[in-house]
C-alpha positions in Angstrom: 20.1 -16.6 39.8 20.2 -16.0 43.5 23.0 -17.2 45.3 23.7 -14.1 47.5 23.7 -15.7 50.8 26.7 -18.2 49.3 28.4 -15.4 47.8 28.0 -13.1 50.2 29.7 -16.0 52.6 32.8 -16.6 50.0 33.3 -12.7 50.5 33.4 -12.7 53.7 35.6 -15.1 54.2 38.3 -14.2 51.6 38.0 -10.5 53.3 39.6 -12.1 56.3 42.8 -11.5 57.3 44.1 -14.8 58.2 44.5 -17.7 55.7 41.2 -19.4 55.4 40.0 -22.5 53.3 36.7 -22.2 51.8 34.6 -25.4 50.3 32.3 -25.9 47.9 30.7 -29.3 47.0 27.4 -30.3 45.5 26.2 -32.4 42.3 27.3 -31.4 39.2 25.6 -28.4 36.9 24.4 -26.4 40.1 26.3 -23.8 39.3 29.5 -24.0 41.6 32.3 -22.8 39.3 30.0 -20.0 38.1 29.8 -19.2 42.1 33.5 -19.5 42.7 34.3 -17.2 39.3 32.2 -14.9 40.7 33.6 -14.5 44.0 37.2 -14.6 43.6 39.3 -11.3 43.2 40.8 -11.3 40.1 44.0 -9.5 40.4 45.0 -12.1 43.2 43.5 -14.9 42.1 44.8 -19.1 40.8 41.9 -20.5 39.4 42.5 -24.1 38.1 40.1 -27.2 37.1 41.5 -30.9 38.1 41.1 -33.6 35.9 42.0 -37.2 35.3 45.7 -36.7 34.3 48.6 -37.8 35.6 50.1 -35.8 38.5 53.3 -34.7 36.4 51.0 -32.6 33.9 48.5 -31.2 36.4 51.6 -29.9 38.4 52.7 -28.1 35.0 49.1 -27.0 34.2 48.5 -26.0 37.5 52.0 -24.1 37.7 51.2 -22.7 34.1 48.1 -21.0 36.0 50.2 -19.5 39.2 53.0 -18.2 36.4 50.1 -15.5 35.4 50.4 -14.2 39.1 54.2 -15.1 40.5 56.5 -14.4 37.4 58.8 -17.3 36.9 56.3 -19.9 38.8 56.1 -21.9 36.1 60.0 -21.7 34.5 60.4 -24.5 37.1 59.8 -28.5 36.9 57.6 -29.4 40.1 59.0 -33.5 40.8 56.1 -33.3 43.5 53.1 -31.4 44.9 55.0 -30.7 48.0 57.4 -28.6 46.0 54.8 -26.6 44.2 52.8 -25.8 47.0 54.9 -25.1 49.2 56.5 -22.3 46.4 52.9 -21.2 46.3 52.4 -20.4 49.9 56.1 -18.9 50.5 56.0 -16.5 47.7 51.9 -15.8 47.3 50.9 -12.6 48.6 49.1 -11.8 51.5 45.1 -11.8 50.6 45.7 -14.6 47.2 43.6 -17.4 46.2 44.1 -20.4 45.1 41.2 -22.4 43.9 40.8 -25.6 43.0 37.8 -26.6 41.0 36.9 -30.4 40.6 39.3 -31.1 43.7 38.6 -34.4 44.1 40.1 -35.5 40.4 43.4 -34.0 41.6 43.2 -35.7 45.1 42.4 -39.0 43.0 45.9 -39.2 41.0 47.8 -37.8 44.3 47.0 -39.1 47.6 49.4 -37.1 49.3 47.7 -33.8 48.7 45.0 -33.1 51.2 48.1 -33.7 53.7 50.7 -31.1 52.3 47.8 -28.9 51.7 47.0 -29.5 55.5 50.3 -28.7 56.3 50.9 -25.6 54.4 47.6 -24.2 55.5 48.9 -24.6 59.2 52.4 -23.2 58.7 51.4 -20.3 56.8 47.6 -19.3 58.2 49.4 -15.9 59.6 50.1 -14.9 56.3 46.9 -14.6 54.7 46.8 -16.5 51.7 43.3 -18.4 50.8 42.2 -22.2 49.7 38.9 -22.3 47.6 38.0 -26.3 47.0 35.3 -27.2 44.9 34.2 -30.8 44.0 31.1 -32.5 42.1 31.6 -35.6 43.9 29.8 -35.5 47.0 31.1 -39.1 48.2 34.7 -37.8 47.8 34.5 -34.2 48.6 32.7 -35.8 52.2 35.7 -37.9 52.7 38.2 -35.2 52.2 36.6 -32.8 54.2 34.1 -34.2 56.7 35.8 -37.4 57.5 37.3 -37.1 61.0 40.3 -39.1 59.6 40.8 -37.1 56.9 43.7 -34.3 56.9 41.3 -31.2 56.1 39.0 -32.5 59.1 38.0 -29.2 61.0 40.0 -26.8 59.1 37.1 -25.1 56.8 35.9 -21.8 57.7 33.2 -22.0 55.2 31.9 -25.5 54.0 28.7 -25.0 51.7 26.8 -27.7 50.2 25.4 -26.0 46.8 21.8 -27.2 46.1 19.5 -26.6 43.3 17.8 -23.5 43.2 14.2 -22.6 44.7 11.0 -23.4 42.1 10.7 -19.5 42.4 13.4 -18.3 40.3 12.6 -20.3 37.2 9.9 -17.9 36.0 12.4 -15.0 35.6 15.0 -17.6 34.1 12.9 -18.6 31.5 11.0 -15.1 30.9 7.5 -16.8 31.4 4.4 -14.9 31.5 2.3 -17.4 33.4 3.2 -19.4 36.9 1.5 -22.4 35.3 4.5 -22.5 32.6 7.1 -21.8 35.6 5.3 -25.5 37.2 5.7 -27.2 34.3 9.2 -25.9 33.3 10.4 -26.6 36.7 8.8 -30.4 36.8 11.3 -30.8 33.9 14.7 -29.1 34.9 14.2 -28.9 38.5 15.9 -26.2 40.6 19.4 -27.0 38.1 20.9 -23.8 36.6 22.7 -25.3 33.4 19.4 -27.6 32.6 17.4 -23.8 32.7 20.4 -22.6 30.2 20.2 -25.3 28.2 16.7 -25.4 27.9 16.1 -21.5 27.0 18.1 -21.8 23.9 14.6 -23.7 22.8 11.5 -22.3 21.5 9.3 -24.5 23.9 9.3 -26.5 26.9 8.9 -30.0 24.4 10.9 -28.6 21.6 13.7 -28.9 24.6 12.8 -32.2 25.9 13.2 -33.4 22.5 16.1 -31.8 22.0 18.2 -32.3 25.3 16.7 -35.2 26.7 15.1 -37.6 24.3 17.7 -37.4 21.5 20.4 -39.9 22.0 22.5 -36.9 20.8 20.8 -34.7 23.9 23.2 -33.1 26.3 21.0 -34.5 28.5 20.3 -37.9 27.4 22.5 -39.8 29.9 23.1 -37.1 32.5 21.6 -39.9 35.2 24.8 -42.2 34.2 26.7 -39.4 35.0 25.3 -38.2 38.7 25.8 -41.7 39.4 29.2 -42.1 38.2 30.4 -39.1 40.3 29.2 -40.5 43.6 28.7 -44.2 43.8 30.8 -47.4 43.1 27.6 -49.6 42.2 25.6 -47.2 39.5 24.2 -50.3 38.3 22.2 -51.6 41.3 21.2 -47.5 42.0 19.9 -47.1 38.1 17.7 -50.3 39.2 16.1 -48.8 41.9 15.8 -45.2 40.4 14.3 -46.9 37.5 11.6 -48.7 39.8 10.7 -45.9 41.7 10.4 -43.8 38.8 8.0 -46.7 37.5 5.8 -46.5 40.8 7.3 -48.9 43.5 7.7 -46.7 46.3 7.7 -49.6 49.4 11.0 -51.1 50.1 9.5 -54.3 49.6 8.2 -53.9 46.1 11.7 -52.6 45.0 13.2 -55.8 46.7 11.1 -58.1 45.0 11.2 -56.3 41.8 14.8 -56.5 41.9 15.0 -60.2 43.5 16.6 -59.5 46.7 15.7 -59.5 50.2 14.4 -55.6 51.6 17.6 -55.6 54.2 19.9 -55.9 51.4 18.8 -52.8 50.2 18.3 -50.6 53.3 22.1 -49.4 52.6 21.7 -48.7 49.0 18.5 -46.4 49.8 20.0 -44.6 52.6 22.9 -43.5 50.3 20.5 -42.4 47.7 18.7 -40.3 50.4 22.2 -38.9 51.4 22.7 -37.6 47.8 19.3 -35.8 47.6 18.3 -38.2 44.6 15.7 -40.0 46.5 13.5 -39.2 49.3 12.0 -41.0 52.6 8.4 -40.2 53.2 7.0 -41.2 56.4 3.3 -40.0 57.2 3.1 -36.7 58.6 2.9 -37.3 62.6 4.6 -40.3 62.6 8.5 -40.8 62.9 11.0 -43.0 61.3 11.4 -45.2 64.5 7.5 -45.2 64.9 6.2 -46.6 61.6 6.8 -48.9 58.9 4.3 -47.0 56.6 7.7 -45.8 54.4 7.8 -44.5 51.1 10.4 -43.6 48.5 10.5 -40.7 45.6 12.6 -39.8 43.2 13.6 -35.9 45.2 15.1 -34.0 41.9 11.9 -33.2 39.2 14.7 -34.3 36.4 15.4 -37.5 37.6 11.9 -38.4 37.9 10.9 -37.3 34.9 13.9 -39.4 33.2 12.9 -42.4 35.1 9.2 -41.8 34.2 9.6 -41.4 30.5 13.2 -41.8 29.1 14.8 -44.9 30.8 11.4 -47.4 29.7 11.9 -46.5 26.4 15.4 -46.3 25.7 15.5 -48.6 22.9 12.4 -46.8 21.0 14.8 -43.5 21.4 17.8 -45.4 20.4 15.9 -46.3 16.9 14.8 -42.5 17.1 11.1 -43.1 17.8 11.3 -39.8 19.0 8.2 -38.2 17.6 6.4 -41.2 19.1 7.7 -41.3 22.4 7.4 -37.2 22.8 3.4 -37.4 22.1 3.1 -40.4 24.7 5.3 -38.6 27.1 3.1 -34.7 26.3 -0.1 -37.0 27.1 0.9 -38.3 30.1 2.9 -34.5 31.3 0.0 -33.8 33.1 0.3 -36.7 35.4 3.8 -35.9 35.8 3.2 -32.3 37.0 0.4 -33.3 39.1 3.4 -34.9 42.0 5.8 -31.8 41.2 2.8 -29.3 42.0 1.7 -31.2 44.9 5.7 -31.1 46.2 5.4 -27.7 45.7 2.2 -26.9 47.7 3.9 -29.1 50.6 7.3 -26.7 50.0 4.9 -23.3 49.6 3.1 -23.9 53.5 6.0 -22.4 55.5 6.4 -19.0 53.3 2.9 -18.2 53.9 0.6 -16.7 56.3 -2.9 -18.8 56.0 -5.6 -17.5 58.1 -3.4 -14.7 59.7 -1.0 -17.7 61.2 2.5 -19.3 60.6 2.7 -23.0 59.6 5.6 -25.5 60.1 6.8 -27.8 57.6 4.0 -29.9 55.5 4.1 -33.5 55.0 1.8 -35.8 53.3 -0.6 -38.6 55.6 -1.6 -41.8 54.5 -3.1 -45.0 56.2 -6.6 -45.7 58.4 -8.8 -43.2 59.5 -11.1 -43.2 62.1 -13.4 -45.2 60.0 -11.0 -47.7 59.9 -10.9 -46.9 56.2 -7.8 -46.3 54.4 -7.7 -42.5 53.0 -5.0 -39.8 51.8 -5.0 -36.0 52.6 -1.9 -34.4 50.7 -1.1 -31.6 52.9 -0.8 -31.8 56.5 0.6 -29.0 59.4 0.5 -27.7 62.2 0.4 -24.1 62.6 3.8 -22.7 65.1 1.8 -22.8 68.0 0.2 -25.9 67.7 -2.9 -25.1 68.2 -4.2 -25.4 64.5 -4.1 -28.4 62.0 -4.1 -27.4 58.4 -5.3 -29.6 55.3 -5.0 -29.3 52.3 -5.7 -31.1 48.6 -3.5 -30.4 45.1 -5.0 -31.0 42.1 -3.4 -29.7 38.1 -6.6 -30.6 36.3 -7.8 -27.7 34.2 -11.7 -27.9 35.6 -12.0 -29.0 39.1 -15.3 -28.6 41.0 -13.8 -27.2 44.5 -16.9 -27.4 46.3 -17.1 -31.5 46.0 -12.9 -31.5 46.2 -13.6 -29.3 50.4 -16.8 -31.5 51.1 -14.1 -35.1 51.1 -11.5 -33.2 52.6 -14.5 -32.4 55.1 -14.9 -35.9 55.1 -11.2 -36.6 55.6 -10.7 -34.3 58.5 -13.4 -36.0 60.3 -11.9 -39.4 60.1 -8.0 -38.2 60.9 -6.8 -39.5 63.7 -3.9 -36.0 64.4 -6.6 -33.9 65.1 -7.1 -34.2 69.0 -8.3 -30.9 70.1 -7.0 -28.9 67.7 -8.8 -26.4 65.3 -8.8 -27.9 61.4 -8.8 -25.3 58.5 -8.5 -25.8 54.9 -6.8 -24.9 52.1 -6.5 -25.9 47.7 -3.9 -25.8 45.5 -5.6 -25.7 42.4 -4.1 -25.1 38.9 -7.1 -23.2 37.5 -10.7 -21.9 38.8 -12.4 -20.0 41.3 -9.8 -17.5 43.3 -12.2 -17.8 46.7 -14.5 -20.4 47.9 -16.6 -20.3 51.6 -15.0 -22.2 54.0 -10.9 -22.6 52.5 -8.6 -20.7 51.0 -7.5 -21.1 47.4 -3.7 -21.0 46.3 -2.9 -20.6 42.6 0.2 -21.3 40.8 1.0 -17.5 41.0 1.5 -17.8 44.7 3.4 -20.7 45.1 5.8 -19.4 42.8 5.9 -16.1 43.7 6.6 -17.0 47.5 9.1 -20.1 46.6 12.5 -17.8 46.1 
């Protein structure tokens, strides 16, 4: 998978001279350990994985792992971390790592650690040693690192937020022949490394849903619960409103009264979810946040939303391993599913290529009343880099579509939007199957999108 600029960053920085501290933080199964295994140097190198035990065996696990590189490290019992790491830093060699993978479990059972690591990093920079944090927890990994009160406050060199993977990539993952299977695959797993491992083991894309997902015995089954449990305190009121956005409440004030509780109650709630990349604010393209009220929310990771769509309504059905019954429902219904994912795609596929010989900022969706004073939709909206061009655009996964009637209401819809002003409207489809050329747009097929999205 392509992480090379990341990699290419943790390489630079543990080529430096000085000490340096290097972070790493992102949800879980993105692939950070794989990243930090990669990069370290192994004949000067402390890797070690935190968990939930207490302090008096980490110190002896983690000392266990520093005895492979400092002979006699771990002979000693370490009463405290400030011991230990201070041993570590004296008698380390200049250009040595230390990292510490799932640092926030450590920092949990020993508050004093992000200090003495502050302090040894300060009273030994000159000697060259490096710090390599990693943490799945975004809410803790933020506090220890990006809170101004916090100890490690402005001391990373490198601080690099893993995220999923481009749609791109999932083609050569999986080995697929067609783009149309890379859409589909990736409206499933998303841009998330370990889901694509898991999932190749299987001899179809359902054959793993079954599997992984559906099963109550699926890896996958309850991996929601657990991106919840690593970065909220209140999972339970964050499941409800994943679960009703995944149903099709997308206004703040259907999710409220769903739920029973006023809209400003939940304002908080939503914004953390947006700060965790598990939902998304959609505001019509043109408008601003301050601007509108015209505010929608999505389910941002392909995963989630398909767990929210079809797993979590019909847990109890899986639980008495209606599986068979709940996998043809769901294989109905995939296409439906796809549909948003492709259409997030096309949106995600405008700034990576040229369309009528001319460069295009980011897309966004528009909703609300046209000119017509009617209320209409156009899927893709923007605004070519010197602003002197509007494009539009429709999605459709339908097998058949008839692309002439699909341009003639996006015709229709161009007249009646009120962004236009001056400016010179062209038009573009993203269409699953059909003609490759039509007079008066340009077509983009799944090959494209896929092709240009790595």
């Amino acid at each position: 998978m392509d992480r090379s600029e990341e990699l290419s960053r943790l390489q630079s920085l543990l080529a430096r001279r000085e000490g340096t501290l290097g972070v790493l933080y992102g949800r879980r199964r993105l692939g950070k350990s794989r990243l930090l295994q990669q990069t370290l140097p192994a004949s000067r190198s402390v890797y070690y994985v935190g968990d939930e035990r207490e302090s008096t065996l980490q110190r002896a696990s983690l000392a266990s792992e520093i005895g492979r590189r400092i002979p006699e490290f771990d002979k000693v019992i370490y009463p405290e971390w400030e011991s230990l790491f201070s041993r570590w830093w004296e008698e380390a060699e200049a250009g040595s790592v230390l990292a510490l993978d799932e640092f926030p479990a450590l920092a949990s059972a020993a508050k004093e650690v992000p200090s003495l690591i502050q302090k040894n990093l300060d009273r030994h920079k000159a000697k060259g040693c490096h710090l390599l944090l990693t943490g799945s927890s975004q809410r803790m990994m933020q506090g220890l690192i990006l809170d101004r009160t916090a100890p490690l406050f402005g001391r990373a060199h490198q601080i690099l937020k893993i995220a999923p993977l481009p749609a791109g990539w999932i083609q050569r993952a999986f080995h697929l022949r067609q783009a149309i299977q890379a859409v589909e695959a990736y409206a499933v797993w998303g841009g998330v490394p370990r889901y694509w491992e898991l999932a190749a083991d299987h001899a179809s894309l359902f054959s793993a849903i079954r599997s992984l997902v559906l099963s109550p015995l699926g890896v996958l089954h309850e991996e929601p619960r657990s991106l919840l449990l690593d970065d909220l305190r209140d999972t339970a009121q964050a499941a409800s409103i994943l679960s009703l956005i995944g149903r099709g409440c997308h206004r703040i004030s259907e999710i409220a009264g769903r739920i029973g509780k006023p809209a400003t109650s939940l304002s908080r709630p939503l914004q953390r979810l947006v700060e965790l990349d598990l939902v998304k604010r959609e505001i019509p393209f043109g408008t601003t946040a301050r601007n509108t009220k015209r505010t929608l929310y999505r389910i941002a990771d392909p995963f989630l939303g398909f767990w929210f769509r079809f797993v979590e309504p019909n847990r109890s059905r899986l639980e008495a391993r209606q599986i068979g019954h709940v996998a043809s429902e769901i294989e109905s219904s995939f296409p439906h599913h796809v549909a948003w994912i492709w259409e997030e795609l096309a949106r995600a596929s405008i700034t990576h290529v040229e369309f009528f010989g001319r460069r295009w900022g980011p897309a966004g969706r528009w909703w609300g009343t046209g000119l017509d004073r009617k209320q209409m939709e156009i899927d893709i909206v923007s605004e070519s880099h010197d602003g002197s061009a509007l494009l539009l655009g429709e999605a459709r996964w339908v097998e058949d579509v008839d692309a002439s009637a699909l341009l003639r209401t996006l015709y229709r819809k161009a007249e009646n939007f009120p962004h236009v002003g001056k400016r010179e409207v062209l038009f573009c489809l993203w269409l699953k199957t059909g003609r490759k050329r039509i007079r008066g747009a340009e077509i983009v097929t799944p090959a494209t999108v896929i092709r240009c999205l790595r």
